[in-house]
C-alpha positions as CSV (number, residue, x, y, z in Angstrom):
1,X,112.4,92.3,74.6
2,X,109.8,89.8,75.6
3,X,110.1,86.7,78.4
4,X,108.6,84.4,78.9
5,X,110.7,83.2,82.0
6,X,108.9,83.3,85.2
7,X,107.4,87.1,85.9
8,X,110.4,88.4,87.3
9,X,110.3,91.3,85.1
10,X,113.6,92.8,82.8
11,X,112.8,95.8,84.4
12,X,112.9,94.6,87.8
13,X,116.3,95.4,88.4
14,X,117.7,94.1,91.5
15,X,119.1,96.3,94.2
16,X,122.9,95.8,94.6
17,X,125.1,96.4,97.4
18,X,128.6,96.2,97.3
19,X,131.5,96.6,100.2
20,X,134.9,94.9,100.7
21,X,135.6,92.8,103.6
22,X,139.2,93.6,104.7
23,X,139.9,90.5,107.2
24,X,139.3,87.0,105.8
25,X,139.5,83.6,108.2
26,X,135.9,84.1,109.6
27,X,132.7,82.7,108.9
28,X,131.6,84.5,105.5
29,X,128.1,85.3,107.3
30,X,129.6,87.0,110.4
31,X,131.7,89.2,107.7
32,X,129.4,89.9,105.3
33,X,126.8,90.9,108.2
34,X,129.8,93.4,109.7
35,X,130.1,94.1,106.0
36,X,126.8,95.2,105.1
37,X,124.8,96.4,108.8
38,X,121.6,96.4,106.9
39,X,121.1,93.1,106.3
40,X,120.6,90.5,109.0
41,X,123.4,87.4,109.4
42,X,119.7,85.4,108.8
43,X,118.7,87.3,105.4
44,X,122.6,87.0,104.3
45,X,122.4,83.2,104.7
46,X,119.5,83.3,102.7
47,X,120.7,85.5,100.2
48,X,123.8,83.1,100.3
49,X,121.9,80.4,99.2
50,X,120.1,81.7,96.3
51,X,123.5,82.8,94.6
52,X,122.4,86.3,95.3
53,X,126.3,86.6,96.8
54,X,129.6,87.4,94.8
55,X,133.1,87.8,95.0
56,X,135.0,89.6,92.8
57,X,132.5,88.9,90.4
58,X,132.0,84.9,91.1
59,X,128.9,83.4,92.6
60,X,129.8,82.1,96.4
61,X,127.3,79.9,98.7
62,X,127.4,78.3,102.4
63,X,127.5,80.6,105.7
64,X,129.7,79.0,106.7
65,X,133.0,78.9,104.3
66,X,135.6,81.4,105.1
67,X,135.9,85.0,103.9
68,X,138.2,86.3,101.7
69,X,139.4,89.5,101.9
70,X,137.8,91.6,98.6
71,X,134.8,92.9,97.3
72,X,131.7,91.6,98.0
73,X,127.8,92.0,96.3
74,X,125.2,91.3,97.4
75,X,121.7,91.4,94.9
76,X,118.7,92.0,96.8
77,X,115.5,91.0,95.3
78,X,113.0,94.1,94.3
79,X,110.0,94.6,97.2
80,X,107.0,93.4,95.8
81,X,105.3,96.4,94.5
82,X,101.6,97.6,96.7
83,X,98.3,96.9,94.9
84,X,98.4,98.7,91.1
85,X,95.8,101.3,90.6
86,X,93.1,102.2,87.6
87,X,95.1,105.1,85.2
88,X,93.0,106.1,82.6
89,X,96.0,105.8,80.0
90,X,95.1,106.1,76.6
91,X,96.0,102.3,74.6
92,X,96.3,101.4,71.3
93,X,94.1,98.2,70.7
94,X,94.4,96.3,68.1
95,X,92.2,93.4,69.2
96,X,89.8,92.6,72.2
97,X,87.2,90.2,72.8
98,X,85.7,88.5,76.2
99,X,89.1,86.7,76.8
100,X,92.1,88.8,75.7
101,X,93.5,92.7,74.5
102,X,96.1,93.0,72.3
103,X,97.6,96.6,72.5
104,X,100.5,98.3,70.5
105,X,102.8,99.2,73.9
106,X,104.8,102.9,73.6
107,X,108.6,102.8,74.5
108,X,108.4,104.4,77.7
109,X,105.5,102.5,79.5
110,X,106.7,99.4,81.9
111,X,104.4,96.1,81.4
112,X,103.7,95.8,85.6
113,X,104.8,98.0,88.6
114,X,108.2,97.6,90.2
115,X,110.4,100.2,92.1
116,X,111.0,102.9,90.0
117,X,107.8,102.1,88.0
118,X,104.7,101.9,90.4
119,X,102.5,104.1,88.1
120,X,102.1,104.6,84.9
121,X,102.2,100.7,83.5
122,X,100.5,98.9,81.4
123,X,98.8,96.9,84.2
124,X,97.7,100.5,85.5
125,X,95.9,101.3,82.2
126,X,94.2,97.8,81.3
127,X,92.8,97.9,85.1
128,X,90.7,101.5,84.0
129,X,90.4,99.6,80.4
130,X,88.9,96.3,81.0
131,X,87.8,96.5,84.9
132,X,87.1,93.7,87.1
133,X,87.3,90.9,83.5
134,X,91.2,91.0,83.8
135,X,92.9,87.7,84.9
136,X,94.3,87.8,88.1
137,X,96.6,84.4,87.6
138,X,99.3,86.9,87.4
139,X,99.6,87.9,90.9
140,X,97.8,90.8,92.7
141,X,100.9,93.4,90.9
142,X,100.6,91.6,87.4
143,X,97.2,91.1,86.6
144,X,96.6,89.9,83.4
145,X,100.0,89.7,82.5
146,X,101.7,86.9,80.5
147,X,105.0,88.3,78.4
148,X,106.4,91.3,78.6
149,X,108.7,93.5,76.5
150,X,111.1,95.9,78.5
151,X,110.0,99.6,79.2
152,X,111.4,101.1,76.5
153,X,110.7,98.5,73.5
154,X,107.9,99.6,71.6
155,X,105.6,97.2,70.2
156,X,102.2,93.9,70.2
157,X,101.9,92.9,73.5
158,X,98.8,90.5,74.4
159,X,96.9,90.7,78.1
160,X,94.4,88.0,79.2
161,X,91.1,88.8,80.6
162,X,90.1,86.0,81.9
163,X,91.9,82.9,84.0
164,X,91.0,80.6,81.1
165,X,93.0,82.8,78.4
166,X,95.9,83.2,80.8
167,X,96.6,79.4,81.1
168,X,96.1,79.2,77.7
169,X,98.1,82.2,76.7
170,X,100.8,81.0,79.1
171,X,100.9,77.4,77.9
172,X,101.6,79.2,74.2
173,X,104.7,81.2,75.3
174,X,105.6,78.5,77.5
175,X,106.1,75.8,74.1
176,X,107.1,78.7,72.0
177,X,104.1,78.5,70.0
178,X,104.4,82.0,69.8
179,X,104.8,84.0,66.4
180,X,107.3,87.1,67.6
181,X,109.6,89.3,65.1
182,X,111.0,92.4,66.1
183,X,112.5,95.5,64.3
184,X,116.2,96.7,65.7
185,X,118.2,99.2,64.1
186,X,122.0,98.0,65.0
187,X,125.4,99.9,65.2
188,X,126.9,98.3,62.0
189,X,125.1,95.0,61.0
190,X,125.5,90.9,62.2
191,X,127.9,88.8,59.8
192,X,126.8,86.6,57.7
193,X,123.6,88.9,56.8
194,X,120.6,85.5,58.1
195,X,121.5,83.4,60.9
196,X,120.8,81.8,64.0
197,X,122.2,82.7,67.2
198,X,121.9,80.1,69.9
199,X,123.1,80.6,73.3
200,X,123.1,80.1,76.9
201,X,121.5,83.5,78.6
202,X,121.8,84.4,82.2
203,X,122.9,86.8,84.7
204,X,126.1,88.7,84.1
205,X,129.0,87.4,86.6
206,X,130.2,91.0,86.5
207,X,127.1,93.1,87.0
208,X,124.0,91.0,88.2
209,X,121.3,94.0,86.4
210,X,122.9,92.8,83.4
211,X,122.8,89.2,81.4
212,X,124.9,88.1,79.5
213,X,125.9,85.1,77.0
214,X,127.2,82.4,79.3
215,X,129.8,79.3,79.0
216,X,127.8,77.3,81.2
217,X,124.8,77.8,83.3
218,X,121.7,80.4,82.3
219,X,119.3,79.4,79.8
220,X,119.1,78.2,76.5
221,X,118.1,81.2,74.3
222,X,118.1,81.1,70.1
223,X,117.4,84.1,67.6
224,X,117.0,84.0,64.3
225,X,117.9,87.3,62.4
226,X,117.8,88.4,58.8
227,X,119.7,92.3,57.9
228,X,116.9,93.9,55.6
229,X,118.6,96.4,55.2
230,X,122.5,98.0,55.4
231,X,123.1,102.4,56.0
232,X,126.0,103.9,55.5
233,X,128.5,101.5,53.0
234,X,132.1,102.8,52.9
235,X,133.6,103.0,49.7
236,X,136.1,100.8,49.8
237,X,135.1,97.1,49.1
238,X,133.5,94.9,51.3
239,X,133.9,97.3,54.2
240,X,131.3,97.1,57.0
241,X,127.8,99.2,56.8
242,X,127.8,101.9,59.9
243,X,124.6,100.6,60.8
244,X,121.3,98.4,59.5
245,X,117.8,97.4,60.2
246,X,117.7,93.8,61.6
247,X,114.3,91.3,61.9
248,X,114.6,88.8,65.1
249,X,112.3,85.9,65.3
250,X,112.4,84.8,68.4
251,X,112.5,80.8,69.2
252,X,113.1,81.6,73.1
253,X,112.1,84.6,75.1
254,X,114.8,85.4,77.7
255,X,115.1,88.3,79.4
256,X,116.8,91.3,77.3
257,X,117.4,88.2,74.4
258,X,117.5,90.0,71.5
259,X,119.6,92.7,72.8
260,X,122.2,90.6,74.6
261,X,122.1,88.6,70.8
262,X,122.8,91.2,68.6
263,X,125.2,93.0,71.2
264,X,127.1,89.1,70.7
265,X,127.3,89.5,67.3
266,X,129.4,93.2,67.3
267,X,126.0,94.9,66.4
268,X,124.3,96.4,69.3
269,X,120.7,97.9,69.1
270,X,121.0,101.4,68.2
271,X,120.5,103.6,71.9
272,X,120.7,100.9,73.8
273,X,122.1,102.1,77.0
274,X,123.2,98.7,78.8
275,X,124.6,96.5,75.7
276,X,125.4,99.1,73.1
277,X,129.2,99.2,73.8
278,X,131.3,101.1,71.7
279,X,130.6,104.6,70.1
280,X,128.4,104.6,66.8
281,X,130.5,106.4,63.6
282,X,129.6,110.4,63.9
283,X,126.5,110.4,61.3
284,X,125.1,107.6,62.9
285,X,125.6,109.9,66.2
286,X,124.0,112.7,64.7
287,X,121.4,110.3,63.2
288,X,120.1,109.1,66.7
289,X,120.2,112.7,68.1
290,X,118.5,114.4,65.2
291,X,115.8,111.6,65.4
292,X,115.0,112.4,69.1
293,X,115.7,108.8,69.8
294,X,116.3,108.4,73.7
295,X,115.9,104.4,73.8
296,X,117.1,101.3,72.0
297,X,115.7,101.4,68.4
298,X,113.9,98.0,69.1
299,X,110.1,97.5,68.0
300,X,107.8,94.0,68.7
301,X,106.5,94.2,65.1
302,X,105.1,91.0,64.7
303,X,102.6,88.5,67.3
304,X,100.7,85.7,66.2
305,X,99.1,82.8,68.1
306,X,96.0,81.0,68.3
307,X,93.4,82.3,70.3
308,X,93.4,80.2,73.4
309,X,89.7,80.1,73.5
310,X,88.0,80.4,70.3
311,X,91.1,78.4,68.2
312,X,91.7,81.3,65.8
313,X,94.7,82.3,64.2
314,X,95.3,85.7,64.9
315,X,98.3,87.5,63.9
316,X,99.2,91.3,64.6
317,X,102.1,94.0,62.8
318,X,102.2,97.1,63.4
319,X,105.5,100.0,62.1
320,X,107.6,101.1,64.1
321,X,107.1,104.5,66.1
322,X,108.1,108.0,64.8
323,X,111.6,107.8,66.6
324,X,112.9,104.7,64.9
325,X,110.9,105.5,61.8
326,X,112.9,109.6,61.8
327,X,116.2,107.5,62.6
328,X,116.0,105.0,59.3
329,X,115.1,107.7,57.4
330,X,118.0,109.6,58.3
331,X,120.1,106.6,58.1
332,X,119.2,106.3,54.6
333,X,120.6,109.1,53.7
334,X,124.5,108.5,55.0
């Protein structure tokens, strides 16, 4: 899913250490420094106050309270990734000019380095593309780089080539300007069929590489989401489809958004392996295995802006890969 939150990427998952401190009544720094030797009692008041710290789940703050005895985590922040490289990747353009590239991304490639990803990137392959032109607003790791859509979501991205087109790129996603629709083939379909989903979005309590829709706190984050299409009706009347093909429009662009949404609505994206809770029916199973699908079924169809520079309307579509094209075929068919 695309963000356009500040670059700290959905893929850049922090690091998350956990241990229980079994005596309570002392400073929470001196116990959470015996607690976890690898960190500093300097780096855990630090960490303290960015709400990096929980317990039992619950954000805690201040050095300086008391411990509790339980189970504490601790989120550490990924290391900033060393200089990207040129890969000569092969890319899908769709559009390039002096100022910008817009590319159709495969599931499978991350937008920027971070641990776990430091090759192989879409920041790897427009540095061999387009050379010393790319922006570098986005940081030494992040060239050129103004939204992003996770690793393994297909689908239009845009790049900037130049400082002028990042600002004005970024000023775009920034007021929402943005035209973004997405393809997501969902374990049994959103009720009513069109709607808007608005929430707050943030980090889950429970398990900070996750978010999650919040009471309070987090951001504000709206879909709007039409069923095209329904797989699988049972026979008996007004029984629930075992799975459909969903269109997003995005309004917001919060991190894992669309797949945090639809997961809200009791119809997570198809593969999904952090929000699609709960089993699939059988041919829906067999669906997703026969169509060698190892991801969530979730595609960036649709991006249209105005070209920061020149002032035209451009506006890109592109179908869905082979994977989510074999699974609605097959789905088709229950």
């Amino acid at each position: 899913m695309v963000s356009d939150e500040p670059l700290l990427s959905e893929d850049d998952d922090a690091t998350v250490l956990e241990a229980r401190v079994e005596a309570g009544g002392v400073r929470l720094d001196k116990a959470l420094a015996e607690a976890f030797p690898a960190l500093s009692r300097a780096r855990l008041q630090a960490l303290l106050a960015e709400g990096a710290v929980t317990f039992e789940g619950q954000p805690v703050s201040g050095g300086s309270a008391k411990a509790r005895v339980g189970l504490y985590a601790v989120a550490l922040p990924p290391v900033a990734p060393a200089t990207p490289q040129p890969e000569t990747i092969p890319l899908t353009v769709l559009y390039e000019d002096a100022d910008l590239i817009v590319i159709d991304k495969p599931a499978g490639m991350a937008a920027h380095p971070a641990p776990g990803n430091e090759t192989g990137t879409l920041v790897n392959a427009l540095l061999a593309h387009c050379g010393d032109s790319l922006s570098g607003i986005g940081g030494v790791a992040r060239p050129g780089i103004v939204h992003r859509l996770d690793k393994d979501t297909s689908g239009v991205m845009v790049a900037a080539k130049t400082d002028r087109a990042h600002a004005g790129l970024s000023a775009l996603f920034a007021t929402h300007d943005i035209e973004r629709t997405y393809i997501a083939l969902t374990r049994g379909a959103p009720n009513p069929a069109k709607g808007r989903i608005e929430t707050l979005i943030g980090r889950s309590s429970s398990d900070r590489k996750k978010m999650a829709v919040l009471k309070s706190g987090g951001r504000n984050a709206i879909t709007d989401y039409v069923v095209q299409q329904t797989f699988g009706e049972p026979a008996r009347a007004g029984g629930a489809p075992l799975a459909a093909r969903v269109a997003c429009t995005l309004h917001t662009g919060r991190t894992h958004q669309i797949r945090v949404h639809l997961a809200s609505k009791g119809a997570p994206i198809l593969g999904d392996p952090v929000y699609g809770s709960g089993s699939p029916a059988a041919s829906v199973r067999a669906a997703v295995h026969d169509a060698g699908l190892t991801r969530q079924a979730l595609h960036a169809a649709v991006l249209g802006f105005v070209h920061p520079v020149t002032g035209e309307a451009l506006r890109f579509e592109t179908q869905p890969p082979p994977d989510m094209l074999a699974l609605e075929s097959l789905l088709r068919d229950l």
